[in-house]
N, C-alpha and C positions, 0 to 999 in steps of 0.2 A: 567642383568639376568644371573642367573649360570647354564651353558649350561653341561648339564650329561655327567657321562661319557661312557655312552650305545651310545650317540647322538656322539660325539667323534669319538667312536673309529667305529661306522658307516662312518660316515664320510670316516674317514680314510683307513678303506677297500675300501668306493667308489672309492677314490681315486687311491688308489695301482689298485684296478682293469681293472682302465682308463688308469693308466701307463703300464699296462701289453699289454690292448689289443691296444695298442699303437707301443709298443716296437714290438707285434705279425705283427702288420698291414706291418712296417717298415719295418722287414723280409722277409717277404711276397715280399713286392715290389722290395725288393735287389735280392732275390729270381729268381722274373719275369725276371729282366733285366738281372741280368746272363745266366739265359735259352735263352735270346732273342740275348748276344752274344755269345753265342753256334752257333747258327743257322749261324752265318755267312748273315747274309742278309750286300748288296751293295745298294746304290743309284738305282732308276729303269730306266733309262738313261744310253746312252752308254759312253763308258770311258772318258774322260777328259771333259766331257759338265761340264757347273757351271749352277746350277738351284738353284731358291729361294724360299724357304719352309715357310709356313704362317700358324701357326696352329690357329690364331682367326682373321681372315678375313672373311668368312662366319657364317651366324645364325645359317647352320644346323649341324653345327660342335658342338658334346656330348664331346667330351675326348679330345685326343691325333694325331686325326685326322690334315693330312698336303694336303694345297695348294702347287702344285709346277709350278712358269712360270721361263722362262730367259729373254722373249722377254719385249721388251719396250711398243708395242701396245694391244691393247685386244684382239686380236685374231693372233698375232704374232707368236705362237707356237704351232698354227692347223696346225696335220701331224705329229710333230713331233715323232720321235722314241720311242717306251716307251719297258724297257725290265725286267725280272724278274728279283727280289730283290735278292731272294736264288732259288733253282733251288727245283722242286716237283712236284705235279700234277694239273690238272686245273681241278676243279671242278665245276666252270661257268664259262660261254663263251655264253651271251644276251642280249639283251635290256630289261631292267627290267619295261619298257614300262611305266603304270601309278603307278607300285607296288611302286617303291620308286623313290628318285630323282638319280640314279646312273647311269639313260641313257646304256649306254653300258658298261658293266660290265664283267672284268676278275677277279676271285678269284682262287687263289692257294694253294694249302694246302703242307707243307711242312715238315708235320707228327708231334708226340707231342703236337697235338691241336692246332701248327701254323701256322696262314692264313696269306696272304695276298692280299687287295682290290685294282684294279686298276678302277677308275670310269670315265666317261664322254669321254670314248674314242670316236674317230671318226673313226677307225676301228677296230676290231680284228683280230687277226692274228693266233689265237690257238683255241682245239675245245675241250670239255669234255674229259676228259679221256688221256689227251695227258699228257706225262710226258716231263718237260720244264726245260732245264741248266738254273746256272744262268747268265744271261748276254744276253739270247737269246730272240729275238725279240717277244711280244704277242700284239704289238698293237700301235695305235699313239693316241697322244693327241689331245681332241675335244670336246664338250662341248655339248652333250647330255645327255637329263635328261627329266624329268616325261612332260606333254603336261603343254605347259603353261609359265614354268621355262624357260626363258631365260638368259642363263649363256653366258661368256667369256669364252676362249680356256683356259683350265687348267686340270689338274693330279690329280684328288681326290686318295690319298695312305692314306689307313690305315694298322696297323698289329694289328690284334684281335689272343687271344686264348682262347678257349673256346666258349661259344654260350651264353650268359648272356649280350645283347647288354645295354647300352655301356662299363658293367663294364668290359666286356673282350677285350678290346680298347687296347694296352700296348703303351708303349711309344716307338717311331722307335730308331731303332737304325742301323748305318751302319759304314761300314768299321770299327767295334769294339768298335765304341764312341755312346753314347750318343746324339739324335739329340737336338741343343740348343733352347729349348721351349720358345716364341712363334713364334721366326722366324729366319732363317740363311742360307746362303748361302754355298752350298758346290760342290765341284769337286768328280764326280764321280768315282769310283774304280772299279768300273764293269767291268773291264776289259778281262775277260776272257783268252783265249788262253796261260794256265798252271800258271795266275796270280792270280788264286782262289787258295787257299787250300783247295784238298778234302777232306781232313778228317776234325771231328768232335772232340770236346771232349766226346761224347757219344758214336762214333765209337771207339776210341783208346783204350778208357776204357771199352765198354764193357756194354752188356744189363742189365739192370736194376740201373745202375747210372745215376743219375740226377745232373746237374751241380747247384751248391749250394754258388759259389763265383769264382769271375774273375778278374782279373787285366790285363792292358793294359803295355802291355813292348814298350813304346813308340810308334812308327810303325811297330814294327820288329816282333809284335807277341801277344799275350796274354798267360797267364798261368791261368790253371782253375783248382780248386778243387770241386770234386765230392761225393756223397754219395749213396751206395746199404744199402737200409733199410731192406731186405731179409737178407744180414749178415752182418751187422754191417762195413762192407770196406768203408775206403775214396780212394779216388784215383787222383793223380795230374797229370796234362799234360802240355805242353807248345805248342800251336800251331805256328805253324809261318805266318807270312802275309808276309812276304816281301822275296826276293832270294827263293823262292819255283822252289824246285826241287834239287836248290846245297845246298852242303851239308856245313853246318856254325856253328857256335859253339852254343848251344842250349841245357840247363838244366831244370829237373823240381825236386824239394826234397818234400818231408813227412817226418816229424817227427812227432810221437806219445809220446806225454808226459810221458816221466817214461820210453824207448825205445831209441832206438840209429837212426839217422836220416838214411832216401831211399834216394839217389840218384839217378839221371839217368843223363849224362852228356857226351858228347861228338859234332863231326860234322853230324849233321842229317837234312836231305831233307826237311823236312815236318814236323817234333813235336818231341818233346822227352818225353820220357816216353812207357807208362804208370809205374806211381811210386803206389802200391797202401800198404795199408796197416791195420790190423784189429785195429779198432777204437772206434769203440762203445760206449758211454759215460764216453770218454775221450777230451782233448783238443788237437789240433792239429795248429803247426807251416808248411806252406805249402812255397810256391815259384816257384821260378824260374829264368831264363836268355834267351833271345835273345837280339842279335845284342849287344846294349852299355847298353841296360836298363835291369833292373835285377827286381824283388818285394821278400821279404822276410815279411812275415808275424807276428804277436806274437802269443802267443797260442789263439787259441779262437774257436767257434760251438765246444765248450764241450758238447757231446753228439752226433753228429751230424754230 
């Protein structure tokens, strides 16, 4: 049968349309997880612990949701320390009694629409309205949940943004990486005591930039490129993670297609930059350097 060519070139736009809102989706989610290493969120355990993260071990797990124990027994890790991921304010601090299964529940808000859930604790240790570092203690691991639910001592962590459950689930991220989905073992960075950097890529650059792509400079840092859609400015930073406070060699560049490249480059404490520059529905080559690793980008978010 000889299929038209109106049936065709339907087709074909279906098609293209699926690749678009594909390509959109994909965006989107490279999007999420560069806001999500903005925030700088740590392991919720205090420094050098190695805990083991399970994201399909439980039925009531929707998303991106993590189990965390270290101990060998089932209830091996009642008590233990549990501390905030990034540092913000607590906007629960209860036992969510028969509402859900979250038993006793700390949630954090850390501005930007992101939370995070500490659940099944066996104590708290913070109260509404408290604004909480990160690294400082909110509570120990325990295994409280709705009447009935008999758990094991464990850490339900989620990071949600926005209020559309589960689709606002995001995937964790800590010390600047990616958590390896569905399960992996890591050493904690939570260190605290001037081993955070305070600043943000949203601080350095400046209200109304959104972080819109990120690269990891080995350990030594990440560099981020941002965008204000008010005027049209990208803006690059390099944060540092590692030797915070001395000052080390640490670059971030802009270059605007059709424009001579920004630099910013010298020994700085804490980030370099801000390199910003007008942009607007143009292509942009971004980067950077800390420590031995360096990211130089090609041009590309033409427009953006």
């Amino acid at each position: 049968m000889k299929i038209s060519g109106a049936i065709v070139a339907g087709a074909a736009l279906l098609m293209s349309l699926g690749t678009a809102s594909a390509a959109a989706a994909d965006r989107q989610a490279e999007t999420q997880q560069a806001q999500a290493l903005a925030t700088d969120f740590q392991l919720p355990f205090p420094c050098g612990q190695a805990w083991t993260g399970n994201s399909n071990a439980s039925s009531a797990h929707q998303s991106y949701e993590i189990d965390f124990n270290r101990g060998g027994s089932a209830d091996a890790d009642l008590g233990d320390t549990v501390v905030a991921a990034a540092s913000g304010t607590v906007v629960i601090s209860s036992h969510q009694g028969s509402t859900n299964g979250f038993g006793n529940l700390v949630k954090i808000d850390h501005g930007g629409g992101w939370s995070t859930y500490y659940a099944h604790l066996n104590a708290r240790s913070v109260s509404v309205g408290q604004s909480v570092a990160q690294g400082q203690k909110i509570g120990t691991v325990g295994k409280t949940s709705k009447p009935g639910n008999n758990i094991s001592a464990h850490l339900h962590y989620e990071v949600r943004q926005g209020t559309s459950y589960p689709s606002n689930v995001r995937k964790a991220v800590f010390n600047g990486v990616t958590f390896g989905y569905p399960n992996q073992t890591l050493t904690s960075r939570n260190c605290g005591g001037g081993s955070t950097n305070p600043h943000t890529p949203t601080s350095v650059c400046g209200a109304g930039y959104s972080v819109i792509n990120s690269a990891a400079l080995g350990t030594a840092g990440t560099v981020y490129l941002l965008y204000n859609a008010s005027n049209g400015n990208n803006c690059v930073t390099t944060i540092k993670h590692s030797s915070i406070g001395t000052a080390t060699a640490t670059s971030a560049y802009l270059e605007v297609q059709g424009s001579a490249r920004k630099t910013d480059s010298g020994n700085f404490s804490y980030y370099a930059g801000p390199v910003t520059a007008q942009a607007a529905g143009k292509c942009v080559k971004w980067g950077g350097k800390a420590g031995s690793s360096t990211h130089d980008s090609p041009f590309q978010h033409c427009g953006s």
